[in-house]
N, CA and C atoms as an extended XYZ file, in Angstrom:
561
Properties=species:S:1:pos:R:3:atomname:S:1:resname:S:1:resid:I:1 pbc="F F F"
N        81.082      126.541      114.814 N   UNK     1
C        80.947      125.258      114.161 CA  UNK     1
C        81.966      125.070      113.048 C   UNK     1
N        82.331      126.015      111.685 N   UNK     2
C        83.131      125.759      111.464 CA  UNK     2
C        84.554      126.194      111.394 C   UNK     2
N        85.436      125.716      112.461 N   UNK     3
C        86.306      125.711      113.199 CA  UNK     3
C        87.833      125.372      112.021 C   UNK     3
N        88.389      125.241      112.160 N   UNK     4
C        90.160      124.847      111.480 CA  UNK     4
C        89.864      123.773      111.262 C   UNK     4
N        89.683      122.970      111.949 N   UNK     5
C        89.543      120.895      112.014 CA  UNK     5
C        88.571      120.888      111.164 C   UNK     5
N        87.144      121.332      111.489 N   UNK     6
C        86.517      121.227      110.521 CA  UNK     6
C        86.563      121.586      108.971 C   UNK     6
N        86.981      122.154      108.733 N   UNK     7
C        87.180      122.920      107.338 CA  UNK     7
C        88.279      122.944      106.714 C   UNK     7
N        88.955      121.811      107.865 N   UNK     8
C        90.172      120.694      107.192 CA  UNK     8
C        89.065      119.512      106.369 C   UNK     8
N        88.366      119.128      107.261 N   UNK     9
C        87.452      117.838      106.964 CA  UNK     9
C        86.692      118.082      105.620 C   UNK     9
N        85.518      119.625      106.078 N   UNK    10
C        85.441      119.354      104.265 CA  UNK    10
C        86.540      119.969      103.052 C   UNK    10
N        87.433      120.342      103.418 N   UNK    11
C        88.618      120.439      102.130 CA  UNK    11
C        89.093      119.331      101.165 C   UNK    11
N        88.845      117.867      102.684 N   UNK    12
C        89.401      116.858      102.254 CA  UNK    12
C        88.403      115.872      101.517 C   UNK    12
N        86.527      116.074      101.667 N   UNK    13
C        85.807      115.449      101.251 CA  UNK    13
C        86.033      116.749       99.367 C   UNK    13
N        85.990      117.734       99.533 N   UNK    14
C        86.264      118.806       97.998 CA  UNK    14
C        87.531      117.970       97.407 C   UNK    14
N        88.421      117.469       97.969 N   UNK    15
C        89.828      116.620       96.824 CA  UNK    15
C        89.154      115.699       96.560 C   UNK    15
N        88.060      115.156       96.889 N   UNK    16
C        87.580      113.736       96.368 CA  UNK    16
C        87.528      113.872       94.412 C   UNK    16
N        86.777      114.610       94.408 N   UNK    17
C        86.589      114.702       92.801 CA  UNK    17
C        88.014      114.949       92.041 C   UNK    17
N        88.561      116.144       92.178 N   UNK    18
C        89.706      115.874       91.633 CA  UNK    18
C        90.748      114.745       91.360 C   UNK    18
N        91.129      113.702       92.891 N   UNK    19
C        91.447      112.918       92.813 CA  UNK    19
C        91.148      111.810       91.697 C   UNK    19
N        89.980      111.677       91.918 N   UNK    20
C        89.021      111.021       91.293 CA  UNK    20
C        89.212      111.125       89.604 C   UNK    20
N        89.133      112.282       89.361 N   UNK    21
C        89.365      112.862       87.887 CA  UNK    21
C        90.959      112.263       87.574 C   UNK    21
N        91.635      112.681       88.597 N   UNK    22
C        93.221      112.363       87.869 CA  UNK    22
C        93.573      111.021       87.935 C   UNK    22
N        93.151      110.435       89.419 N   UNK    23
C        93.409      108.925       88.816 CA  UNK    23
C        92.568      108.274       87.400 C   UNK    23
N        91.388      108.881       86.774 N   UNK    24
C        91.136      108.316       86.259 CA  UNK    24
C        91.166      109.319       84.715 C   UNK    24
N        91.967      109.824       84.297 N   UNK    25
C        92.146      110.819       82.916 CA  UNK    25
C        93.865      109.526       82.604 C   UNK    25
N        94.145      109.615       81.375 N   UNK    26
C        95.943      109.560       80.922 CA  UNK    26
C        96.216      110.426       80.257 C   UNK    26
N        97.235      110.818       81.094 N   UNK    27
C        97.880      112.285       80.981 CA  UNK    27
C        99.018      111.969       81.588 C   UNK    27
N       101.161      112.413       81.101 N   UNK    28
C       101.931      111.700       81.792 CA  UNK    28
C       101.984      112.833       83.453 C   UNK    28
N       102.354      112.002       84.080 N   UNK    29
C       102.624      112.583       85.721 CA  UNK    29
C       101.332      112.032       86.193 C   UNK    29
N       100.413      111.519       85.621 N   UNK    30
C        98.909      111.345       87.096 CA  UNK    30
C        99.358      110.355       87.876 C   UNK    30
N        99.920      109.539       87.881 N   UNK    31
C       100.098      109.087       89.426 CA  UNK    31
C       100.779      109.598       90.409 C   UNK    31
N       101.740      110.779       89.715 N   UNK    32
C       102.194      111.769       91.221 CA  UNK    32
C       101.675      112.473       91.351 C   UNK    32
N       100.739      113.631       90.899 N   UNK    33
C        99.512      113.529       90.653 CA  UNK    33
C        98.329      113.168       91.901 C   UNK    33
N        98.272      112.442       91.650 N   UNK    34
C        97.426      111.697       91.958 CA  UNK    34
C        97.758      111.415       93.830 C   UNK    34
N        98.661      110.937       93.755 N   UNK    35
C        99.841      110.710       94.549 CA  UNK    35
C        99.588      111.804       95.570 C   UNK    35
N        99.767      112.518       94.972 N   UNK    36
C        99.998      114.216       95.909 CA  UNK    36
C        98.630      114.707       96.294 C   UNK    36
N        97.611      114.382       95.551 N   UNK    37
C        96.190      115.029       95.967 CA  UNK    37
C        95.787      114.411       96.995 C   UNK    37
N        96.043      112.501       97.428 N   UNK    38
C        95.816      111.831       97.909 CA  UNK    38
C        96.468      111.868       99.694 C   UNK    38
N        97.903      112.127       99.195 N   UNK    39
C        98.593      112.302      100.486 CA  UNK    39
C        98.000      113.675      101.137 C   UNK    39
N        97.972      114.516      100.194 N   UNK    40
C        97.513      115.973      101.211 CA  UNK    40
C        96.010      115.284      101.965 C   UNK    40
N        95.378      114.808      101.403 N   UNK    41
C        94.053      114.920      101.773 CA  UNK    41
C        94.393      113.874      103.344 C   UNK    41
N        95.318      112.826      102.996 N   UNK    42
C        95.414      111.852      104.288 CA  UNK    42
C        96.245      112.553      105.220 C   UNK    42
N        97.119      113.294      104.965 N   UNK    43
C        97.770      114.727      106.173 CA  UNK    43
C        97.236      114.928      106.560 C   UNK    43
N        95.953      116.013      105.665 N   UNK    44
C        94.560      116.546      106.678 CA  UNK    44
C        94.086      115.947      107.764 C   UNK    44
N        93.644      114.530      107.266 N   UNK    45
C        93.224      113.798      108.270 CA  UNK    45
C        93.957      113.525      109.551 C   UNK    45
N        94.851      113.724      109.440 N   UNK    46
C        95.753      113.757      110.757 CA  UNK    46
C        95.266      114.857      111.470 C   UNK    46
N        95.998      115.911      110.945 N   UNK    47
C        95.799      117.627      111.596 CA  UNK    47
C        94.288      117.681      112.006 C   UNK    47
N        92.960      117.551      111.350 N   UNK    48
C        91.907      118.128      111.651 CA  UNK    48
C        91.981      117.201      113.195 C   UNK    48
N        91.668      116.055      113.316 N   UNK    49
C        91.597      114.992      114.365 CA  UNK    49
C        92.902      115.779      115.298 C   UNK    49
N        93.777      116.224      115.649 N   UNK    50
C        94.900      116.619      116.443 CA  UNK    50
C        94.656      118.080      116.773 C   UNK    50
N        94.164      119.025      115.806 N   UNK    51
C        94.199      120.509      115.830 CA  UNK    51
C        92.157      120.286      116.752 C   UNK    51
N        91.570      119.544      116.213 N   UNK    52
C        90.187      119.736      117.274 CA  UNK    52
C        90.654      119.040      118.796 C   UNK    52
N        91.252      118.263      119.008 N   UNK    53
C        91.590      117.846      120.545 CA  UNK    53
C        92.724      119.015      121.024 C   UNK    53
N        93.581      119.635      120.386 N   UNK    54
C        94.681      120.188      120.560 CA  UNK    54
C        93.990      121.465      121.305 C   UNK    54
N        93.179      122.158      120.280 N   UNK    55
C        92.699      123.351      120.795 CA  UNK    55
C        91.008      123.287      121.202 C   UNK    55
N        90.610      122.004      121.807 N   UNK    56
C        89.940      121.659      122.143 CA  UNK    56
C        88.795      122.649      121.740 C   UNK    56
N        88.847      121.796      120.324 N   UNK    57
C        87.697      122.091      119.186 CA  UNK    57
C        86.791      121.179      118.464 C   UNK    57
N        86.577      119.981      119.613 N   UNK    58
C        85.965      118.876      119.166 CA  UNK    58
C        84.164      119.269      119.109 C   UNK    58
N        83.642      119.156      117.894 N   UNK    59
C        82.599      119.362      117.370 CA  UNK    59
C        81.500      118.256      117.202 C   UNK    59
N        80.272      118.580      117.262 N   UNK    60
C        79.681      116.924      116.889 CA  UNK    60
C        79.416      117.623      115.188 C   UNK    60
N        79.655      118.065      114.577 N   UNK    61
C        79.824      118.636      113.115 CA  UNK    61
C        81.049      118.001      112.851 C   UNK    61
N        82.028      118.180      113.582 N   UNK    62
C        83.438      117.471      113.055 CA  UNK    62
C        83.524      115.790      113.394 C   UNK    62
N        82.655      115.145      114.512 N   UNK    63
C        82.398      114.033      114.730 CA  UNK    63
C        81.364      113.371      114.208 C   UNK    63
N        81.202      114.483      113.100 N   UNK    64
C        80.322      113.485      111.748 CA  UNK    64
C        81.192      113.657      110.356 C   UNK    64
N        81.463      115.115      110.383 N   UNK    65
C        82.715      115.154      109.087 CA  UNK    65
C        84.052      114.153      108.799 C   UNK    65
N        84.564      114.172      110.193 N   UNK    66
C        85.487      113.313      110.221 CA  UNK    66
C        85.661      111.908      109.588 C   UNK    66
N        84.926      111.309      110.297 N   UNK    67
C        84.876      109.818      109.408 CA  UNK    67
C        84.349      110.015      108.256 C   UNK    67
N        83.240      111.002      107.810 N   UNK    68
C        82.700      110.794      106.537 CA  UNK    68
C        83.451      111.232      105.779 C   UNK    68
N        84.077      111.822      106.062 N   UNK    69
C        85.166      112.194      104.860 CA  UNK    69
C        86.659      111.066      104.502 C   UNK    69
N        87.068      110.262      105.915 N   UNK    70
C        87.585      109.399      105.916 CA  UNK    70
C        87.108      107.964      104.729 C   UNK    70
N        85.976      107.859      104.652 N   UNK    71
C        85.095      107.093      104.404 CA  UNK    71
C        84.664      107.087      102.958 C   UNK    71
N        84.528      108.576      102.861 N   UNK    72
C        84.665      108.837      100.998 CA  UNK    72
C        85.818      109.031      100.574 C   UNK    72
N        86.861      109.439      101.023 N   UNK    73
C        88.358      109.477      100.392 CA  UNK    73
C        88.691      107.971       99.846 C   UNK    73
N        88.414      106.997      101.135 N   UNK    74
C        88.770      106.022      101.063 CA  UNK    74
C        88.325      104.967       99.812 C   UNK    74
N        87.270      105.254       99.972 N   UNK    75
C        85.740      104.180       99.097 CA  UNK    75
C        86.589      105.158       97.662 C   UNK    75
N        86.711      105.736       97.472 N   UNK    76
C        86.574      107.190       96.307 CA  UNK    76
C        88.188      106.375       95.491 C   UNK    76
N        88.995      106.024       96.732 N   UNK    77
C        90.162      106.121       95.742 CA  UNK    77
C        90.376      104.771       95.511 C   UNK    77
N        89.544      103.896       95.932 N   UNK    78
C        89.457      102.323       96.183 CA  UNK    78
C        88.931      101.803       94.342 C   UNK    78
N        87.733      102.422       94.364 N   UNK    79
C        87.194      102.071       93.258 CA  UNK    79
C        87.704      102.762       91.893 C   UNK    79
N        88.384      103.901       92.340 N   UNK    80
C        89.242      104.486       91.354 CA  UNK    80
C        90.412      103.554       90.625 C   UNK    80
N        90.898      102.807       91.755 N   UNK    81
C        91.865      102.578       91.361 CA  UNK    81
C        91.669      100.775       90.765 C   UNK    81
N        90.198      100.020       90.813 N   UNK    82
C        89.749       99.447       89.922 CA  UNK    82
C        90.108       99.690       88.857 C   UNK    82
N        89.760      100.728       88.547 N   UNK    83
C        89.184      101.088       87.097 CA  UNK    83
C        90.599      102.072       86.290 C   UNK    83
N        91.799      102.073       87.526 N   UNK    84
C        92.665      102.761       86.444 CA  UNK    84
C        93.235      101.948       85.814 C   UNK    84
N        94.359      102.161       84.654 N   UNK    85
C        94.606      102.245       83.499 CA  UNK    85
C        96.203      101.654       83.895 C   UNK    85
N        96.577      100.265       83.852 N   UNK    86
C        97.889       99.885       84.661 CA  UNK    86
C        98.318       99.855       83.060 C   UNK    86
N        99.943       99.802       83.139 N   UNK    87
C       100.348       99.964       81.343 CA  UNK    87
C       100.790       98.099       82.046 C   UNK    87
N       100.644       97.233       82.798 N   UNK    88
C       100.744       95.700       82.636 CA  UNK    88
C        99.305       95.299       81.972 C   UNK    88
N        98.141       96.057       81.484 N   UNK    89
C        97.237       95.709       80.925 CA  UNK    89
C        96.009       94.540       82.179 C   UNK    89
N        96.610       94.146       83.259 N   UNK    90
C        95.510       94.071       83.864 CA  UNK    90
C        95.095       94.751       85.185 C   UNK    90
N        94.208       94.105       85.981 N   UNK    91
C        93.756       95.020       87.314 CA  UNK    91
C        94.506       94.728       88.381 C   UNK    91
N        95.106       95.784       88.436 N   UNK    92
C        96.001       95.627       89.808 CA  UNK    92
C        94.865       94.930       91.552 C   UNK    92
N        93.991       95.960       91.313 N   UNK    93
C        93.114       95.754       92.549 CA  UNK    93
C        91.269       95.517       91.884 C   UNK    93
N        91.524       93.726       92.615 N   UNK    94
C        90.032       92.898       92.130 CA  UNK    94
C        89.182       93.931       92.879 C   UNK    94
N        87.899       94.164       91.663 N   UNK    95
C        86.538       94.762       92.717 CA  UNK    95
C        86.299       94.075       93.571 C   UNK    95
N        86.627       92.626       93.817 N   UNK    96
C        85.854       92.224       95.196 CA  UNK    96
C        86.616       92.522       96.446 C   UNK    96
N        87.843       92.809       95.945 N   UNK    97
C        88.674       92.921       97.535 CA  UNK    97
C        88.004       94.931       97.814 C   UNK    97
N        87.531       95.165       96.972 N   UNK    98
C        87.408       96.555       97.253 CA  UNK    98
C        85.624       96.594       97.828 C   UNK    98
N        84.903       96.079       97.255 N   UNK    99
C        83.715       95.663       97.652 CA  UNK    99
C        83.919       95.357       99.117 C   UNK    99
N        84.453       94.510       99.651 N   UNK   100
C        84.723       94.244      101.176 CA  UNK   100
C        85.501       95.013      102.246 C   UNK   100
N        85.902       95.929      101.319 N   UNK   101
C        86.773       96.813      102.386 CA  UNK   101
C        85.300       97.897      102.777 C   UNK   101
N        84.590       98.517      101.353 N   UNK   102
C        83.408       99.078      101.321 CA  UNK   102
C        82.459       98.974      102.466 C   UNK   102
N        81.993       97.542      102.286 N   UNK   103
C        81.146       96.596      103.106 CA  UNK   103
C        81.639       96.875      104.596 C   UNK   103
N        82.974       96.614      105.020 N   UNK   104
C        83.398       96.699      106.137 CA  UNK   104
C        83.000       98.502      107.053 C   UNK   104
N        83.293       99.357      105.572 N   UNK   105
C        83.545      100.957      106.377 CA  UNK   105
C        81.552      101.084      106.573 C   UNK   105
N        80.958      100.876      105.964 N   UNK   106
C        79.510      100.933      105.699 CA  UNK   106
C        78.912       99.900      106.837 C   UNK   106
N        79.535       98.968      107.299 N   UNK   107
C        79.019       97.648      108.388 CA  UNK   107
C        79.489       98.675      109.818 C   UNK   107
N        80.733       99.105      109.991 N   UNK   108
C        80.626       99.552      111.337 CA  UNK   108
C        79.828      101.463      111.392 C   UNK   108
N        80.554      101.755      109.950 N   UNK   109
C        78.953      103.252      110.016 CA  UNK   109
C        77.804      103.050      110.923 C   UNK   109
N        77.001      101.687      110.629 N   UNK   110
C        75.772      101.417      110.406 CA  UNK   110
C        75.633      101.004      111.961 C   UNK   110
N        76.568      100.255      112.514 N   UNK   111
C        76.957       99.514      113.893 CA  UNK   111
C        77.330      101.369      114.811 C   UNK   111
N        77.778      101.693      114.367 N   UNK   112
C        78.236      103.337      115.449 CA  UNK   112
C        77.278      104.075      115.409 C   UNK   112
N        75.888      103.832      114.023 N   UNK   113
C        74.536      105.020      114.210 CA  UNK   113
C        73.935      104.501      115.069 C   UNK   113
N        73.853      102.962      115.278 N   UNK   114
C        73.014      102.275      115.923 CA  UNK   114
C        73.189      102.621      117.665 C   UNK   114
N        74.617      102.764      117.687 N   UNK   115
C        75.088      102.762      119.321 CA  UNK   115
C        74.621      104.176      119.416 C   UNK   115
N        74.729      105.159      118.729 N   UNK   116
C        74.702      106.485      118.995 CA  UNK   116
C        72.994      106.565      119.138 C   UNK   116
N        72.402      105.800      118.264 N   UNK   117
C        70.869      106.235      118.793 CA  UNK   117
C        70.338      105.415      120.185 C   UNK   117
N        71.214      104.601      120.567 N   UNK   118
C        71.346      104.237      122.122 CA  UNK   118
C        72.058      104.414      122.994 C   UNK   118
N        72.547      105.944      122.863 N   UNK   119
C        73.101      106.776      123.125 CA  UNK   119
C        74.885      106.314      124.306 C   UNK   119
N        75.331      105.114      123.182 N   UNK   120
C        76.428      104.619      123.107 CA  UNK   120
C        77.647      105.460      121.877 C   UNK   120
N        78.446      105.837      122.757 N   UNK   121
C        79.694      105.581      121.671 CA  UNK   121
C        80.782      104.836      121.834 C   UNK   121
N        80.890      104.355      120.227 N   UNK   122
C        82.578      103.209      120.103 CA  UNK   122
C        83.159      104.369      119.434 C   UNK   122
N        84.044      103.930      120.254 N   UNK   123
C        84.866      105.259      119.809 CA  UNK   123
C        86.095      104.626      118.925 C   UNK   123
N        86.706      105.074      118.493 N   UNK   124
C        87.899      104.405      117.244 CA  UNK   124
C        88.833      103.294      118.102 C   UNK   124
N        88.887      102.186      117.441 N   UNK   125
C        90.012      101.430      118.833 CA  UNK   125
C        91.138      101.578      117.773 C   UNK   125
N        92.397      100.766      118.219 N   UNK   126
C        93.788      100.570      117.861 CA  UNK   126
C        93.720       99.669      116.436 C   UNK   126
N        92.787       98.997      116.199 N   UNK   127
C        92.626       97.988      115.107 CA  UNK   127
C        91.780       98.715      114.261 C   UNK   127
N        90.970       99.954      113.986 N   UNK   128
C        90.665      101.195      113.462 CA  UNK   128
C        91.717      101.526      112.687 C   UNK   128
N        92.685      102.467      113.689 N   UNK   129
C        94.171      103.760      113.343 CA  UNK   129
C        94.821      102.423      112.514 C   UNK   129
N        95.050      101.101      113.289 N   UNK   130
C        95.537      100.634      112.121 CA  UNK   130
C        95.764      100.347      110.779 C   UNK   130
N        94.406      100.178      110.776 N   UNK   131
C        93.553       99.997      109.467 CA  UNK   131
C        93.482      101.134      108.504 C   UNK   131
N        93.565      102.113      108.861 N   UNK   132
C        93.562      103.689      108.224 CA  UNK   132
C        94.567      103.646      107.528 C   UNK   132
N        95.813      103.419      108.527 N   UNK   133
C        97.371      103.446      108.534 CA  UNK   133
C        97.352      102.423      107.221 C   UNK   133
N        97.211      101.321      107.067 N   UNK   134
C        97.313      100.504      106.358 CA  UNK   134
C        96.857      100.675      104.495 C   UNK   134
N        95.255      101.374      104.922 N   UNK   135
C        94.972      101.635      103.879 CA  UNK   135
C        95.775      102.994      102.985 C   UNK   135
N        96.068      103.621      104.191 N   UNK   136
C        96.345      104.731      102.905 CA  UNK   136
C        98.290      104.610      102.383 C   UNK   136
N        98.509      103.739      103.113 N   UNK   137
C       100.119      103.556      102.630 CA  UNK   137
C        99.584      102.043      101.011 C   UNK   137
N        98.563      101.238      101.372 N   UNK   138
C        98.644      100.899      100.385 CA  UNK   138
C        97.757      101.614       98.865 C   UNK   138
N        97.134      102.212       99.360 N   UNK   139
C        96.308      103.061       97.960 CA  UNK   139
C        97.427      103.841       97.772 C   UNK   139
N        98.237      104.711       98.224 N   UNK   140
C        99.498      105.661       97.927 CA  UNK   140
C       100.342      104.602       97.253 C   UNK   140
N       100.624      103.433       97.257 N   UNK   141
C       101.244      102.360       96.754 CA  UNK   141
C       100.947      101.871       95.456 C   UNK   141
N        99.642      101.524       95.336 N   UNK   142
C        99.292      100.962       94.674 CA  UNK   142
C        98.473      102.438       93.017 C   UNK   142
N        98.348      103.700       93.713 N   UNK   143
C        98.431      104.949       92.733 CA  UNK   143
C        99.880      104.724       92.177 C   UNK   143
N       101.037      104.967       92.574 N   UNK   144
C       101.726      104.550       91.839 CA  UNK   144
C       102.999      103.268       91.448 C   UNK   144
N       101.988      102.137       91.230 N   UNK   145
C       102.167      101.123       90.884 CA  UNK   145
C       102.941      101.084       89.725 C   UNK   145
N       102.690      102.031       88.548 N   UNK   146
C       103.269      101.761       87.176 CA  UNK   146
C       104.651      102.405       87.836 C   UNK   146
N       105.135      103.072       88.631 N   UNK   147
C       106.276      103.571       88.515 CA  UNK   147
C       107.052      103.380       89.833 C   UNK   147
N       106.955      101.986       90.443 N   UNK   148
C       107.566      101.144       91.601 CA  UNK   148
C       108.615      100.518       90.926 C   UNK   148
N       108.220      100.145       89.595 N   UNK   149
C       109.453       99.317       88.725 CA  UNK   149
C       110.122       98.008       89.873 C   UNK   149
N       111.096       97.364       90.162 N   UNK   150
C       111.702       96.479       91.151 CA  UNK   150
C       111.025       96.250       92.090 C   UNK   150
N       110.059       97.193       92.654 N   UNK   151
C       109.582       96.929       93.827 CA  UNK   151
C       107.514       97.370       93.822 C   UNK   151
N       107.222       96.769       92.606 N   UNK   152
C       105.968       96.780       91.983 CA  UNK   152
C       105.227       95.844       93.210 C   UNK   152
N       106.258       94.453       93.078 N   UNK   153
C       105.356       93.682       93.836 CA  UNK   153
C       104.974       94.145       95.366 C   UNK   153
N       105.116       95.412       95.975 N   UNK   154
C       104.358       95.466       96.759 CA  UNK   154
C       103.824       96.475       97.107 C   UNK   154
N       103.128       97.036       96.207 N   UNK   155
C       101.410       97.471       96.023 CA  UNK   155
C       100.361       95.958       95.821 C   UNK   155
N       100.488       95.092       95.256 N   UNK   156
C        99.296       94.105       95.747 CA  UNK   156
C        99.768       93.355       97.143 C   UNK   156
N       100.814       93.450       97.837 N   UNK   157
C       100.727       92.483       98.758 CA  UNK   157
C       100.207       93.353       99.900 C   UNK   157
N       100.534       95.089       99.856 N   UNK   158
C        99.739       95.829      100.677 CA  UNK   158
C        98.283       95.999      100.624 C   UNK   158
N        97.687       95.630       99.628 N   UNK   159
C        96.313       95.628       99.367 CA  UNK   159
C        96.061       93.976      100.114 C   UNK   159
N        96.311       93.352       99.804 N   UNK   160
C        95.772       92.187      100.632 CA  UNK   160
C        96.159       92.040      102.622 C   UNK   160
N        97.338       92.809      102.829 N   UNK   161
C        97.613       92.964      103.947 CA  UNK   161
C        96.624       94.061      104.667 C   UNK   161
N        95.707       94.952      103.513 N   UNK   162
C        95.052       95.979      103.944 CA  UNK   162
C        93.354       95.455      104.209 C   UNK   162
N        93.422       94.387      103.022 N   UNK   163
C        92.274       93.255      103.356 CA  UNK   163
C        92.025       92.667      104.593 C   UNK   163
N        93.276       92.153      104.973 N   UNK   164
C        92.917       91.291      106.449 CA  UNK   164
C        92.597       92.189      107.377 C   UNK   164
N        93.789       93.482      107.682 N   UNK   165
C        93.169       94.134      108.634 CA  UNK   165
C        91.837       94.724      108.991 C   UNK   165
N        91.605       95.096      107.566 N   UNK   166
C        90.508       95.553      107.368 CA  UNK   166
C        89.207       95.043      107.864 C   UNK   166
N        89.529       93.588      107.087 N   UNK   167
C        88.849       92.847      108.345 CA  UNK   167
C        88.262       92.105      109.318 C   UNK   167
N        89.501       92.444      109.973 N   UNK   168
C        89.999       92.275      111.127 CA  UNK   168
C        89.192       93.165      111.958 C   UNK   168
N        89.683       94.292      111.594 N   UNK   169
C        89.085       95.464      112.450 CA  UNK   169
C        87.542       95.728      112.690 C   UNK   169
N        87.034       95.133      111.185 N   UNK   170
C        85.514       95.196      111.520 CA  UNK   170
C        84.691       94.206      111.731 C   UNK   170
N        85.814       92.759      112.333 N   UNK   171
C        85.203       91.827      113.026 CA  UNK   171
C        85.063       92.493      114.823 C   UNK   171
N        86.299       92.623      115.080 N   UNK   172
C        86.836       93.387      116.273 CA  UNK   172
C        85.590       94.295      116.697 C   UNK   172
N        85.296       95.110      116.004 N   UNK   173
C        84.140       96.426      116.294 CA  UNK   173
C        82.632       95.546      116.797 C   UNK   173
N        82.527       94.932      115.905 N   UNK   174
C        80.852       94.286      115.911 CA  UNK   174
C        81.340       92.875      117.641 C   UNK   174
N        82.500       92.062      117.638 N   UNK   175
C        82.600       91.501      118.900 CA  UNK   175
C        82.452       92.252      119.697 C   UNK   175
N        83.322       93.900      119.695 N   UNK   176
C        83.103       94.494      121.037 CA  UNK   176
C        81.784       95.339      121.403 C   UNK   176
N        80.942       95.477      120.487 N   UNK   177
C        79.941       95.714      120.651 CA  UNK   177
C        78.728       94.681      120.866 C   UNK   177
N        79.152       93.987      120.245 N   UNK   178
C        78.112       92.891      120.814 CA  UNK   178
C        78.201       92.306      122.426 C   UNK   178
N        79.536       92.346      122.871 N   UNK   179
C        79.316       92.297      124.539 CA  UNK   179
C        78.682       93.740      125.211 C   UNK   179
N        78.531       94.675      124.551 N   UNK   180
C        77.731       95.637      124.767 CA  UNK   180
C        76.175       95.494      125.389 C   UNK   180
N        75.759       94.552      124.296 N   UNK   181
C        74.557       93.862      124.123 CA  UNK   181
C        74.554       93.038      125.538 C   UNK   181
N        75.208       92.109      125.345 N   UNK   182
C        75.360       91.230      126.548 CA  UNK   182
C        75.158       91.385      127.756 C   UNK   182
N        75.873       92.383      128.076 N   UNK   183
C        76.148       93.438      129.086 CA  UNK   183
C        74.638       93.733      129.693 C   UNK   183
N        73.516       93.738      128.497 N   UNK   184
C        72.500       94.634      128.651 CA  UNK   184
C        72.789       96.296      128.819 C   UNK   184
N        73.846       96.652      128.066 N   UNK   185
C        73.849       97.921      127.869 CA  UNK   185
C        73.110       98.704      127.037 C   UNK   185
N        72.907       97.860      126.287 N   UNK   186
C        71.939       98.651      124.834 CA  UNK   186
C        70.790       98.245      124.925 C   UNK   186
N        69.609       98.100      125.072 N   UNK   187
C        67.868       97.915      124.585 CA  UNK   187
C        67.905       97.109      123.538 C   UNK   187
């Protein structure tokens, strides 16, 4: 059970706090920093997902770690980065756009326990990986925002581009499951 992939997965839910701590301490260097705790942890996420299919080490321990750790990195560095400390004196990223990204990872959670206790799985589609993709190039963006200088303005336009997909993707999930329904596949 716990396998390489896995024990990638919880390594990467253990950086949560740290992260957490450095985006939110001032001290000079925390956004590379920050930066760096963040990217290792979204590497992981690559490797564990590639090294369990690779050496065909797919777990239902790792097909619960996986996203949940996806899921708290994400939420973890979202609201972090509310609340950090921009030297332009205001909030780079509104709680409500972060509230809805939240809403979105917590709406299809809730939509994939449901299929799984009707012994359905959705499995990740292309508008998912996107969305991942999206988010973590703009939280890596938007961590270091104070030191983009010329090219500041786009950490917020990736956060709103990370909005739509976002969702996007978790309109996408609940349509394709709802022809599920339709279907009379599910009870």
């Amino acid at each position: 059970m716990l396998n390489i992939p896995n024990l990638l997965s919880i390594f990467r839910i253990l950086l949560v706090p740290p992260l957490v701590v450095v985006l939110l301490t001032k001290f000079e260097g925390k956004e590379w920093w920050g930066l760096g705790l963040f990217l290792l942890a979204a590497v992981m996420d690559f490797f564990d997902g590639y090294l369990a299919r690779r050496r065909q080490e797919v777990t239902r321990l790792g097909t619960l770690l996986d996203p949940a750790a996806d899921k708290i990195l994400i939420s973890a560095a979202f609201i972090s980065l509310v609340e950090m400390d921009h030297s332009s004196g205001h909030t780079v990223v509104p709680a409500w756009i972060v509230v809805v990204i939240i809403a979105r990872e917590l709406a299809v959670t809730s939509l994939r326990s449901f299929a799984a206790a009707e012994h359905l799985v959705i499995p990740a589609g292309f508008s998912g990986k996107v969305k991942t993709t999206v988010q973590i190039i703009s939280i890596a963006l938007l961590i270091i925002y104070n030191k983009l200088g010329e090219f500041r303005h786009l950490a917020p336009i990736s956060l709103w581009v990370t909005l739509a997909v976002t969702v996007y993707s978790g309109v996408e999930y609940f349509v394709r499951f709802g022809k599920l329904i339709l279907r009379g596949e599910v009870k």
